[in-house]
PDB file with SEQRES, HELIX, SHEET and CRYST1 records, atoms N, CA, C and O in Angstrom:
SEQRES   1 A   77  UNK UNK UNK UNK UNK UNK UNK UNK UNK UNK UNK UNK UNK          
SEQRES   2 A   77  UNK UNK UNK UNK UNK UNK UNK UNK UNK UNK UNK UNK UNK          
SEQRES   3 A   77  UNK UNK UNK UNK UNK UNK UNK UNK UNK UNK UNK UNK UNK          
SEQRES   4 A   77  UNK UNK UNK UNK UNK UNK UNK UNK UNK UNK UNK UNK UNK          
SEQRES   5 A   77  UNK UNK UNK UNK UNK UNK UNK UNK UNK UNK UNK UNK UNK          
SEQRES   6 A   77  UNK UNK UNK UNK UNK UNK UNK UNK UNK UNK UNK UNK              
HELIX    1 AA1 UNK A    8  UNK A   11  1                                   4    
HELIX    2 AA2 UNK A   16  UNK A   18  5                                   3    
HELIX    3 AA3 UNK A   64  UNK A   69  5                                   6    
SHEET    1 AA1 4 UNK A   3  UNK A   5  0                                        
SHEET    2 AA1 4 UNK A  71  UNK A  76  1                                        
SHEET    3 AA1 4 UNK A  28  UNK A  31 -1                                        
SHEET    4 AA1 4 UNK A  22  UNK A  25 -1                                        
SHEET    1 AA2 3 UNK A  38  UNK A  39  0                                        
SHEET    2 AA2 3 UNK A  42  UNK A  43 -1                                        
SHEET    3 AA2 3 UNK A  47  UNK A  48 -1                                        
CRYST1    1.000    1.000    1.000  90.00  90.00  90.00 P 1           1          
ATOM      1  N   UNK A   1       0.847  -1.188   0.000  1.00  0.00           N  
ATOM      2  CA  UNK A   1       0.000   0.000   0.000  1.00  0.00           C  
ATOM      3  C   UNK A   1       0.887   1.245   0.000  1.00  0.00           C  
ATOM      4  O   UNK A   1       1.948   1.339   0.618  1.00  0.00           O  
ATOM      5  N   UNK A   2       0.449   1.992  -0.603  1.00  0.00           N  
ATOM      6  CA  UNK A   2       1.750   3.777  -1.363  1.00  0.00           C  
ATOM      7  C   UNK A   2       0.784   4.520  -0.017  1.00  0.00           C  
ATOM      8  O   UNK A   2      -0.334   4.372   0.477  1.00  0.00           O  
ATOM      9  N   UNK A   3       1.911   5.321   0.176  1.00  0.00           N  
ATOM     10  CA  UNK A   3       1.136   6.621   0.952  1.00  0.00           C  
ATOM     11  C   UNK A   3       1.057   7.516   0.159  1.00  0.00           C  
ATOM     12  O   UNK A   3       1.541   7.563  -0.972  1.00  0.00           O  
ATOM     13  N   UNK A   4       0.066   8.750   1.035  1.00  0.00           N  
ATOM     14  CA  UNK A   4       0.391   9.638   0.613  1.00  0.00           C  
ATOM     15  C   UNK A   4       1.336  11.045   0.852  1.00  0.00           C  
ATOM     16  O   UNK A   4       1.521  11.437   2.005  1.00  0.00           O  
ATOM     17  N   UNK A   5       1.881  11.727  -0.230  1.00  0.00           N  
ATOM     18  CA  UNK A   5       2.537  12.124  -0.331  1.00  0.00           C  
ATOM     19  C   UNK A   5       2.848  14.045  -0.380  1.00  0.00           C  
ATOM     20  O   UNK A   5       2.718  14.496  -1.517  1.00  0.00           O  
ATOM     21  N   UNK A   6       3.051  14.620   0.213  1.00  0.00           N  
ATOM     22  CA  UNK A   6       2.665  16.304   0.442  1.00  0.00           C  
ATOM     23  C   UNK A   6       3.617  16.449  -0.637  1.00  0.00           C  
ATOM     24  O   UNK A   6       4.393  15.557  -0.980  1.00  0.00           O  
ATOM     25  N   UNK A   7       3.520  17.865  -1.288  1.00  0.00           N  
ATOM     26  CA  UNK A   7       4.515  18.764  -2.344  1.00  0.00           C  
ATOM     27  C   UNK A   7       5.623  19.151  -1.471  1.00  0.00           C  
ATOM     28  O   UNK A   7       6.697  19.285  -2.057  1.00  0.00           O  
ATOM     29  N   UNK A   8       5.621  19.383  -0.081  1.00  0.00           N  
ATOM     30  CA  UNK A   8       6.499  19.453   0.964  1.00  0.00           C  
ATOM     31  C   UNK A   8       7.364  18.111   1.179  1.00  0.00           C  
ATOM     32  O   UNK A   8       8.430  18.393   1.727  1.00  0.00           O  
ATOM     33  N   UNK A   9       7.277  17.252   1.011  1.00  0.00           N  
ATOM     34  CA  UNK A   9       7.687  15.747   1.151  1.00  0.00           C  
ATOM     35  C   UNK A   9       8.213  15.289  -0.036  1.00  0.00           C  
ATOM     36  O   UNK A   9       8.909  14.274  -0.031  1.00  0.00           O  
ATOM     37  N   UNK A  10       7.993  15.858  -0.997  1.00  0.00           N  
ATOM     38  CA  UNK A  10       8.400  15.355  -2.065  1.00  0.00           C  
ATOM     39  C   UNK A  10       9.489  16.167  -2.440  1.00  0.00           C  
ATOM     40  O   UNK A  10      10.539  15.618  -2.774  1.00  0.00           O  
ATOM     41  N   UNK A  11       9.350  17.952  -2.430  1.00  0.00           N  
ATOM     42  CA  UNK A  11      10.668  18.295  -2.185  1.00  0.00           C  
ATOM     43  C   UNK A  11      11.613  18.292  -1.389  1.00  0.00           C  
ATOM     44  O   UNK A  11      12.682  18.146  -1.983  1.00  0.00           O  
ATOM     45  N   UNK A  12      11.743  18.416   0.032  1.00  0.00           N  
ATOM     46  CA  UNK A  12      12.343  18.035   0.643  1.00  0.00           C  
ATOM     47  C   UNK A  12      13.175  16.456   0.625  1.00  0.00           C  
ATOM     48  O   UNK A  12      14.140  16.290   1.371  1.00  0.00           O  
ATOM     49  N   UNK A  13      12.734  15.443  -0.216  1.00  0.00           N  
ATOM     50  CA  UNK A  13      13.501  14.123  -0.927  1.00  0.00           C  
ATOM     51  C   UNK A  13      14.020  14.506  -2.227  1.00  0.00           C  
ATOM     52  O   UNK A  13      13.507  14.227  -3.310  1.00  0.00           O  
ATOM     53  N   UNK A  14      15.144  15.207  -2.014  1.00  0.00           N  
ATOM     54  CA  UNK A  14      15.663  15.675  -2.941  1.00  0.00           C  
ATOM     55  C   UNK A  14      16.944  15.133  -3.382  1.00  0.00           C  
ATOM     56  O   UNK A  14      17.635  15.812  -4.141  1.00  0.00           O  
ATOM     57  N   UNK A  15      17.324  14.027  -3.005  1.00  0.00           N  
ATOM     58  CA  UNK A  15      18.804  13.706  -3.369  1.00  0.00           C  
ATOM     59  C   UNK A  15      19.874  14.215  -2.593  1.00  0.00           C  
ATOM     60  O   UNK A  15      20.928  13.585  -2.498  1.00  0.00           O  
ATOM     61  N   UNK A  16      19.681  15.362  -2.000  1.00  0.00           N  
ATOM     62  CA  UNK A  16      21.001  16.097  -1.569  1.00  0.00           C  
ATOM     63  C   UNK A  16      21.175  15.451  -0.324  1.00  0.00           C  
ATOM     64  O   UNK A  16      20.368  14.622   0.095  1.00  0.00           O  
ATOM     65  N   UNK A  17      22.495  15.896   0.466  1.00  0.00           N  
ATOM     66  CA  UNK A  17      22.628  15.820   1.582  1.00  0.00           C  
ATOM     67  C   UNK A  17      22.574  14.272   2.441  1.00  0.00           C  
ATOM     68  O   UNK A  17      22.456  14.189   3.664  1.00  0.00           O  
ATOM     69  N   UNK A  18      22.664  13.352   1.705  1.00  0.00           N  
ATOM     70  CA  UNK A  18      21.647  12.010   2.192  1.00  0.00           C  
ATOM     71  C   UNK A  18      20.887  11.466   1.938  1.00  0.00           C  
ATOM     72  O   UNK A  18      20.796  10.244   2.050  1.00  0.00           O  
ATOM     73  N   UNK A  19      19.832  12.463   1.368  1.00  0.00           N  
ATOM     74  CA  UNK A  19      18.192  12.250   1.612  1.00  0.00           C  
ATOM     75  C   UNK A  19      17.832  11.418   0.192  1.00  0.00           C  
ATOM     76  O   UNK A  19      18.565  11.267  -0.785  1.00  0.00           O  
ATOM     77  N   UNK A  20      16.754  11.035   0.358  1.00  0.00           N  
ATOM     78  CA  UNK A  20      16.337   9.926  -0.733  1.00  0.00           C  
ATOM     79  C   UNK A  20      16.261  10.821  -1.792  1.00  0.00           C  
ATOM     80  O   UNK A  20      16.533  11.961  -1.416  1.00  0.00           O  
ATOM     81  N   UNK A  21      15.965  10.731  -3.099  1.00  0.00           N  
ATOM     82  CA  UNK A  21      15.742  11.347  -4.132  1.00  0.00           C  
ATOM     83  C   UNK A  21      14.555  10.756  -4.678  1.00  0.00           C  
ATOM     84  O   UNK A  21      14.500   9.574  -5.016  1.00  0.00           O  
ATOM     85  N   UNK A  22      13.338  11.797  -4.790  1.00  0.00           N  
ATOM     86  CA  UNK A  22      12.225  10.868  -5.064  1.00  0.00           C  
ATOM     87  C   UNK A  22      11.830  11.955  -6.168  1.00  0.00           C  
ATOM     88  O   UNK A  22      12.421  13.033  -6.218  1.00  0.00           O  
ATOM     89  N   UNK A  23      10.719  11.591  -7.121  1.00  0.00           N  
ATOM     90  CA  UNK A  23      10.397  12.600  -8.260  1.00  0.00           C  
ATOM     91  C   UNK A  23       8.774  12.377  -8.516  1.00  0.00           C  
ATOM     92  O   UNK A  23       8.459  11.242  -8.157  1.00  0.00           O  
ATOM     93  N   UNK A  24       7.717  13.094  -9.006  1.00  0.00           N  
ATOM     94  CA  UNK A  24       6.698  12.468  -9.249  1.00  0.00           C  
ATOM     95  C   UNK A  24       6.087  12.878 -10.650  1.00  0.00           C  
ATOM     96  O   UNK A  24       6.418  13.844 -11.337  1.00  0.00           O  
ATOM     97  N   UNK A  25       5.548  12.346 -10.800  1.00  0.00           N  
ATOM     98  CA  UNK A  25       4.966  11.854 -12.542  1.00  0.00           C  
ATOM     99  C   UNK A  25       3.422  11.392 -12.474  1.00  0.00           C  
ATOM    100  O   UNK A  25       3.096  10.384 -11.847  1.00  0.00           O  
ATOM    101  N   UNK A  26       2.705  12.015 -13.006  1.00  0.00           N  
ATOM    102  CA  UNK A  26       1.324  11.908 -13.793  1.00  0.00           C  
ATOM    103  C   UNK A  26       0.797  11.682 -11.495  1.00  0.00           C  
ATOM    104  O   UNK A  26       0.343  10.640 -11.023  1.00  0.00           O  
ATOM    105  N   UNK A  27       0.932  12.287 -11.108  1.00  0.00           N  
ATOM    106  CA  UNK A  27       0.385  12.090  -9.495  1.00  0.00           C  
ATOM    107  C   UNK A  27       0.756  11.071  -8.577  1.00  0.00           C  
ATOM    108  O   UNK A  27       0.205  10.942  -7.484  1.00  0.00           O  
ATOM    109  N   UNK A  28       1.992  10.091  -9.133  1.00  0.00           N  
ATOM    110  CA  UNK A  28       2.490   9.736  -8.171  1.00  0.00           C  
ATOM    111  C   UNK A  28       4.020   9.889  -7.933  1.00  0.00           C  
ATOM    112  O   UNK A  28       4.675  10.496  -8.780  1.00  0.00           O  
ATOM    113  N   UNK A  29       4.526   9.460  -7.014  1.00  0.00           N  
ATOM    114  CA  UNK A  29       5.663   9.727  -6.336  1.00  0.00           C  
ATOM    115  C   UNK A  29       6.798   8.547  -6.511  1.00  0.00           C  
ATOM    116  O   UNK A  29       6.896   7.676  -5.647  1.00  0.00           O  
ATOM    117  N   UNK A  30       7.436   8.557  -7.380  1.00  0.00           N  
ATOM    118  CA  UNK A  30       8.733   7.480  -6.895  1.00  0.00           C  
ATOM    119  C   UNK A  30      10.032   7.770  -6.522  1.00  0.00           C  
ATOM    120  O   UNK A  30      10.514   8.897  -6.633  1.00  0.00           O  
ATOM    121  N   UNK A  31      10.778   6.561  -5.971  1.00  0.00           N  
ATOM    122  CA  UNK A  31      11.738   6.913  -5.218  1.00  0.00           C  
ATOM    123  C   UNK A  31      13.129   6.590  -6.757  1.00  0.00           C  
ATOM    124  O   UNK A  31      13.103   5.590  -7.474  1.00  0.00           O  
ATOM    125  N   UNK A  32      13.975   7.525  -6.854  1.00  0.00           N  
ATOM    126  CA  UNK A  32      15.470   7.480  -7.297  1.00  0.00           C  
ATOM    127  C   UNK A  32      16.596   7.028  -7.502  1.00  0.00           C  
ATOM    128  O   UNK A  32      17.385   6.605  -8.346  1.00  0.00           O  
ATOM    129  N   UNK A  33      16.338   7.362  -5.950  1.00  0.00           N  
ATOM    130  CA  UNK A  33      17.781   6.962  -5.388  1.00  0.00           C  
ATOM    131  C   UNK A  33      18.855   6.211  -6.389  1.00  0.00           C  
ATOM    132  O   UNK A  33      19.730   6.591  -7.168  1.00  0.00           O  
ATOM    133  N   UNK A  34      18.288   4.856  -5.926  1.00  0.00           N  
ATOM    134  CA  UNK A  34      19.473   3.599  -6.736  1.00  0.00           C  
ATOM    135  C   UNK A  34      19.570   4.302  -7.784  1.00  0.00           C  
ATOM    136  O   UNK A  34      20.539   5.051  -7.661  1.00  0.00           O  
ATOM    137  N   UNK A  35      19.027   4.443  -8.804  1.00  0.00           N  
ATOM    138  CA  UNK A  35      18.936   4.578 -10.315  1.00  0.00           C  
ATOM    139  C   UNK A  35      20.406   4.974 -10.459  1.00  0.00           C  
ATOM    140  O   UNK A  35      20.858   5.695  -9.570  1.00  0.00           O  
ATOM    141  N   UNK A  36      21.181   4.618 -11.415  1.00  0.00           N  
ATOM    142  CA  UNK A  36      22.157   5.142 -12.054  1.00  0.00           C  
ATOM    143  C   UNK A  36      21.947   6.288 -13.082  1.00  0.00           C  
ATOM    144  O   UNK A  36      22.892   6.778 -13.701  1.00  0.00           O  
ATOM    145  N   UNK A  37      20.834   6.634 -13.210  1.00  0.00           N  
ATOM    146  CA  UNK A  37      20.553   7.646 -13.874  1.00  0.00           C  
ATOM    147  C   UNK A  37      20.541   8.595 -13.263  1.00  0.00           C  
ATOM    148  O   UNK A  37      20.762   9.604 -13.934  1.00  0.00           O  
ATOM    149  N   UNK A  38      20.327   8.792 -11.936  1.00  0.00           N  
ATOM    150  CA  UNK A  38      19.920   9.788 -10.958  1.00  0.00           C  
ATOM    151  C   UNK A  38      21.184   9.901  -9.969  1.00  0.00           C  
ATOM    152  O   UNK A  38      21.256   9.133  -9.010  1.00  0.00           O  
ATOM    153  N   UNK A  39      22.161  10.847 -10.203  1.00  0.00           N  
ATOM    154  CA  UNK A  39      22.981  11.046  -9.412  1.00  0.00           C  
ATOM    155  C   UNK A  39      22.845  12.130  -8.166  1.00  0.00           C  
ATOM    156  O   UNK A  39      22.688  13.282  -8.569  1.00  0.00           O  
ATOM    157  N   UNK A  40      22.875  11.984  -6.811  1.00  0.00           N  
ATOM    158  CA  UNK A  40      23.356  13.481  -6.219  1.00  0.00           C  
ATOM    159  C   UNK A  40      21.969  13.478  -6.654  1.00  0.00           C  
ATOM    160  O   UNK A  40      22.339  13.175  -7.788  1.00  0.00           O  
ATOM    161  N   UNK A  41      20.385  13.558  -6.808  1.00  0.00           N  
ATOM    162  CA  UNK A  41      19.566  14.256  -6.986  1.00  0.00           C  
ATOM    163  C   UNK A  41      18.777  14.846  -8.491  1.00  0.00           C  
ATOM    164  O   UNK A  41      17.713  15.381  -8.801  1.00  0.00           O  
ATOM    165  N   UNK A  42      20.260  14.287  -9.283  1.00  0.00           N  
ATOM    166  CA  UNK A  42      20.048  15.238 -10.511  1.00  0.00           C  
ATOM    167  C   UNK A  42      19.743  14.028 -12.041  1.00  0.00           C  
ATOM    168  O   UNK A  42      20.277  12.931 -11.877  1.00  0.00           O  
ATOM    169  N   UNK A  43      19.265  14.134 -12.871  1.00  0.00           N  
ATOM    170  CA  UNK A  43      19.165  13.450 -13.858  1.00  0.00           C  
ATOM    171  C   UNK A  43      19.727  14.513 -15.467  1.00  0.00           C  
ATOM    172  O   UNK A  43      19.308  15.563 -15.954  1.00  0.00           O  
ATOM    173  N   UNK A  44      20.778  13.601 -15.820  1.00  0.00           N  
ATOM    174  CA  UNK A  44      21.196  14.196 -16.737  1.00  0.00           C  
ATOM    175  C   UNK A  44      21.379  15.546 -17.145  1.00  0.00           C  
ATOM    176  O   UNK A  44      21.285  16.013 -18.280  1.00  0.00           O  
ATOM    177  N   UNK A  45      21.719  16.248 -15.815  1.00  0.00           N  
ATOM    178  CA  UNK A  45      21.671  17.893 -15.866  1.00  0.00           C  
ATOM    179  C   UNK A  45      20.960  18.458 -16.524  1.00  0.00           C  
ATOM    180  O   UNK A  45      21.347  19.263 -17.370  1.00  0.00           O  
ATOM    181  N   UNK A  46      19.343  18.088 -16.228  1.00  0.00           N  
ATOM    182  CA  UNK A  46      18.401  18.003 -17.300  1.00  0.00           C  
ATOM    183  C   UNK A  46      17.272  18.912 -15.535  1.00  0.00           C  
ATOM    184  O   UNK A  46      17.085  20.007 -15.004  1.00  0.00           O  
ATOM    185  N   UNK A  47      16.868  17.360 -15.376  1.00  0.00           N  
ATOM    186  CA  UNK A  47      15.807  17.558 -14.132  1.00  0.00           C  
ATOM    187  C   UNK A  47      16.965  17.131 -13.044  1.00  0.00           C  
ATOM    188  O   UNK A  47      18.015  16.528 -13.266  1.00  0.00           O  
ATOM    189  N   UNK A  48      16.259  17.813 -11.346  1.00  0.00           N  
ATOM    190  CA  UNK A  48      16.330  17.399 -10.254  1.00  0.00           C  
ATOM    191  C   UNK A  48      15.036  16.909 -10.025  1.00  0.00           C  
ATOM    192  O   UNK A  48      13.965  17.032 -10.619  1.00  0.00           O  
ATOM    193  N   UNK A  49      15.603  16.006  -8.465  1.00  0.00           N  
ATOM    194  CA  UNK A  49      14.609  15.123  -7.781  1.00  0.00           C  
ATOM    195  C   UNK A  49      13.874  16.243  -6.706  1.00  0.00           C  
ATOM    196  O   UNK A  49      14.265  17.409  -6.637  1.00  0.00           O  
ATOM    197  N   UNK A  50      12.910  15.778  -6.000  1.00  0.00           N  
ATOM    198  CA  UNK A  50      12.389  16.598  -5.403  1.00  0.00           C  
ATOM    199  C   UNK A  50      11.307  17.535  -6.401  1.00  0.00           C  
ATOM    200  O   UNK A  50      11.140  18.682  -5.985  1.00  0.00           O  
ATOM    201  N   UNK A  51      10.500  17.138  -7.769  1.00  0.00           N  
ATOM    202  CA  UNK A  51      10.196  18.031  -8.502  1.00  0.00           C  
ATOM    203  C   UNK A  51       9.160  16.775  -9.055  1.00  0.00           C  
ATOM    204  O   UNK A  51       9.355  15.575  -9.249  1.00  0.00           O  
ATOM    205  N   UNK A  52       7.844  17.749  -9.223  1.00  0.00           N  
ATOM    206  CA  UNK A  52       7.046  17.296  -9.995  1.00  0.00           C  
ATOM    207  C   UNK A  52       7.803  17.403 -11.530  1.00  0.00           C  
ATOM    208  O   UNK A  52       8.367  18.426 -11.919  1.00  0.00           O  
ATOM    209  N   UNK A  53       7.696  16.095 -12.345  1.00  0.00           N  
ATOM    210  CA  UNK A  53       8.787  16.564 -13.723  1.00  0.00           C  
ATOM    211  C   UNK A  53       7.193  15.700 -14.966  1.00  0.00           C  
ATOM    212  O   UNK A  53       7.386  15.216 -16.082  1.00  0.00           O  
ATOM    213  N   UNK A  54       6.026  15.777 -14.349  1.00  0.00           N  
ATOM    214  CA  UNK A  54       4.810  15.771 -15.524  1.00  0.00           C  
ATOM    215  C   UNK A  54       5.222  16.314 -17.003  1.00  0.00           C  
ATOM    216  O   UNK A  54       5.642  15.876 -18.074  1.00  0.00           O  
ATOM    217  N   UNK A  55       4.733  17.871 -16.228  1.00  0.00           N  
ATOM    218  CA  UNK A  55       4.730  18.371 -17.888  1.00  0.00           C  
ATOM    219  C   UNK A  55       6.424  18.458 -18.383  1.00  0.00           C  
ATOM    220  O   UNK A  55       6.530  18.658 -19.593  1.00  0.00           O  
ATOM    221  N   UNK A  56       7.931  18.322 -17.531  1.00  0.00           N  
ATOM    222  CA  UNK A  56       8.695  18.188 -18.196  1.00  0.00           C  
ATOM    223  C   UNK A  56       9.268  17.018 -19.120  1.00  0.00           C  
ATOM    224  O   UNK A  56      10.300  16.995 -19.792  1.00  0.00           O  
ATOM    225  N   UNK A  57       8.521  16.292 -18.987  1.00  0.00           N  
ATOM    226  CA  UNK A  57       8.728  14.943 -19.626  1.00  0.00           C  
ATOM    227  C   UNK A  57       7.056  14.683 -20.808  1.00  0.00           C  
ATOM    228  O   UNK A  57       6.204  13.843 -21.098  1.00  0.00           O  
ATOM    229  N   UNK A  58       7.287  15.439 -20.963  1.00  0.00           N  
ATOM    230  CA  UNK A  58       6.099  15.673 -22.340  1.00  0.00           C  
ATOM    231  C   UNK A  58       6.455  15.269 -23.423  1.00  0.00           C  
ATOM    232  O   UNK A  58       5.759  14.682 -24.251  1.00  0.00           O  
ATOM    233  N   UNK A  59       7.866  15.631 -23.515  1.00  0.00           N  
ATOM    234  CA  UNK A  59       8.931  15.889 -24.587  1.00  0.00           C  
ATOM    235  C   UNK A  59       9.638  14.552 -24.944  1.00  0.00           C  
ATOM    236  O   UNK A  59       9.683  13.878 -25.973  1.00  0.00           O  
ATOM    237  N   UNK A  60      10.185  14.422 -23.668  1.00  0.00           N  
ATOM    238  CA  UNK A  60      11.071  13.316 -23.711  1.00  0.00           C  
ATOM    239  C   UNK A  60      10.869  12.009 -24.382  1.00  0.00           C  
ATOM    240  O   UNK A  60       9.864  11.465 -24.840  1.00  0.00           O  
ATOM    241  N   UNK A  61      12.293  11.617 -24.295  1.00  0.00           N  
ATOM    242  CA  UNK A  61      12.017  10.183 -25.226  1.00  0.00           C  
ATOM    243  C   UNK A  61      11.356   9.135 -23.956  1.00  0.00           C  
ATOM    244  O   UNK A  61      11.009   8.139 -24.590  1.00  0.00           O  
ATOM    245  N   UNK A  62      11.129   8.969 -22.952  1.00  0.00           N  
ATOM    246  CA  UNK A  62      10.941   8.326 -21.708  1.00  0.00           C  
ATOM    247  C   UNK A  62       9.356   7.412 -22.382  1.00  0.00           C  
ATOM    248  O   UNK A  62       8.866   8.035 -23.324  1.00  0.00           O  
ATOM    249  N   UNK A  63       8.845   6.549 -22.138  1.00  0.00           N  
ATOM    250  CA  UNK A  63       7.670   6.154 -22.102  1.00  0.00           C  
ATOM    251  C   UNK A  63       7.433   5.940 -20.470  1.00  0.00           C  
ATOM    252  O   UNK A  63       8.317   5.886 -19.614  1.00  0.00           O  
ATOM    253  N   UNK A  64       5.793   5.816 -20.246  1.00  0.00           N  
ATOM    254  CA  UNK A  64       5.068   5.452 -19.372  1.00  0.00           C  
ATOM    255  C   UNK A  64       5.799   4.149 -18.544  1.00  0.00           C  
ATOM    256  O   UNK A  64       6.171   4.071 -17.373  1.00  0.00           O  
ATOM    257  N   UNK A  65       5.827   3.495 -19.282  1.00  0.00           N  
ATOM    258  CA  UNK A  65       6.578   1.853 -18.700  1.00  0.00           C  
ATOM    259  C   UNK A  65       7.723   2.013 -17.995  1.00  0.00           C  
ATOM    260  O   UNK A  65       7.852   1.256 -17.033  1.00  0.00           O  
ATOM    261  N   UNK A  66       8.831   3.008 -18.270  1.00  0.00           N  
ATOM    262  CA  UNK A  66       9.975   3.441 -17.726  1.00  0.00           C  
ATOM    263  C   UNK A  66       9.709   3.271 -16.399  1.00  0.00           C  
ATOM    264  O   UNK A  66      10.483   2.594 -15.722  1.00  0.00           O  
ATOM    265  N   UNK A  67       8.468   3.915 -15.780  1.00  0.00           N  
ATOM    266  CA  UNK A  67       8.375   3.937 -14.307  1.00  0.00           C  
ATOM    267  C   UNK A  67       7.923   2.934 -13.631  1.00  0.00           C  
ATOM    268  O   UNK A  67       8.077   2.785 -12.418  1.00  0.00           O  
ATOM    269  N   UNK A  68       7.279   2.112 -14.451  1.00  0.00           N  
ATOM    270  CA  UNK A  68       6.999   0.440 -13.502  1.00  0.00           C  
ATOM    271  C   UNK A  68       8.313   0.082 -13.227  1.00  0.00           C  
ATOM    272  O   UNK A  68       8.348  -0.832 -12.404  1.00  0.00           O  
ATOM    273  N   UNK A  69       9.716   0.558 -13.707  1.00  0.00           N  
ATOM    274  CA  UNK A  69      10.910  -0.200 -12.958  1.00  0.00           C  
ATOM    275  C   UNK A  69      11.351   0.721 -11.599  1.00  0.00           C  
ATOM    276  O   UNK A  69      12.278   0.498 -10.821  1.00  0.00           O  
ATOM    277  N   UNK A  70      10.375   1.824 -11.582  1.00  0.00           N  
ATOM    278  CA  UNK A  70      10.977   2.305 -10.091  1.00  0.00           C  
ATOM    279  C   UNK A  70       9.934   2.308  -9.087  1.00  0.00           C  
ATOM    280  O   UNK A  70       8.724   2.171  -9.271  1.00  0.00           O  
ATOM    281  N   UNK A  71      10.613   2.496  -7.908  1.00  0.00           N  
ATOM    282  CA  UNK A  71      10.184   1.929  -6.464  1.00  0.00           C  
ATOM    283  C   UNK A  71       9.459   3.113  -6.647  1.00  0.00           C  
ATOM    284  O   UNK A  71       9.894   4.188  -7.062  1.00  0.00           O  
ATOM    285  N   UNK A  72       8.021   2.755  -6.217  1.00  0.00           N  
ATOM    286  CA  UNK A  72       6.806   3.446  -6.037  1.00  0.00           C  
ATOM    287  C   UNK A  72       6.658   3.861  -4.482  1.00  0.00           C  
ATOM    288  O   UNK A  72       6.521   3.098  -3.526  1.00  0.00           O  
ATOM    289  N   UNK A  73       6.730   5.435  -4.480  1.00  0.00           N  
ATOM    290  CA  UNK A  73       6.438   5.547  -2.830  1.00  0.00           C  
ATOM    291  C   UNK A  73       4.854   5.867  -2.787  1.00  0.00           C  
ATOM    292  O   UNK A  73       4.052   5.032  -2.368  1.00  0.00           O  
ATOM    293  N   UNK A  74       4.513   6.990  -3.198  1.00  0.00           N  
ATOM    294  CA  UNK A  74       2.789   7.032  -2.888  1.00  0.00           C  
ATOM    295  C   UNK A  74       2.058   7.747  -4.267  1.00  0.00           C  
ATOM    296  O   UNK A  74       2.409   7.924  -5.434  1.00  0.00           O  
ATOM    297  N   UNK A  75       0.937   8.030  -3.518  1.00  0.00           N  
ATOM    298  CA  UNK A  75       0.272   9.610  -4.337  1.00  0.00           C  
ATOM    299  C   UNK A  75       0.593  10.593  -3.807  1.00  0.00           C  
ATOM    300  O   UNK A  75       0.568  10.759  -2.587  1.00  0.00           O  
ATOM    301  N   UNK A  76       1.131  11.831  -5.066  1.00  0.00           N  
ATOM    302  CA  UNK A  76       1.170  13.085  -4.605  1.00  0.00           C  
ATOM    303  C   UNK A  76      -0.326  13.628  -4.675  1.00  0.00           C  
ATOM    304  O   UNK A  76      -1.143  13.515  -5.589  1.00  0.00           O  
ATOM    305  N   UNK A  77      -0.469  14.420  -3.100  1.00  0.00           N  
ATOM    306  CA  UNK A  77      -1.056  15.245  -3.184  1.00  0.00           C  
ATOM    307  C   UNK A  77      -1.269  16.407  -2.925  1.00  0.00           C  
ATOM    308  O   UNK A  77      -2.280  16.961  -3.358  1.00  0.00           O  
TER     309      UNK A  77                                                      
END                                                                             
């Protein structure tokens, strides 16, 4: 079961300092961290974690499916 998730909670998991790196997409929240894509917080000096990245990934080559391989924390709300 995902919790839910505040815009406060989600930035504050920002990669830095320790802290988990989590990002959210189409209203929910996943976690980063591991990803080798996601260093320090940051993805391809493109996006940081801690950030709703919806409408920035409009564009991108990314599909939907990309995110069934990451650890699901909740719903943002």
């Amino acid at each position: 079961m995902s919790q839910k998730v505040t815009r406060q909670e989600l930035e504050a998991n920002n990669g830095k300092g320790g802290k988990p790196a989590w990002i959210a997409y189409k209203g929910k929240v996943y976690d980063v961290t591991e990803s080798s894509f996601w260093i320090d917080g940051e993805h391809m000096g493109m996006h940081n974690a801690g950030t709703d990245l919806t409408e920035n990934l409009e564009m991108a080559p990314h599909r939907d499916e990309n995110f069934n391989r990451l650890k699901l924390v909740g719903e943002l709300i």
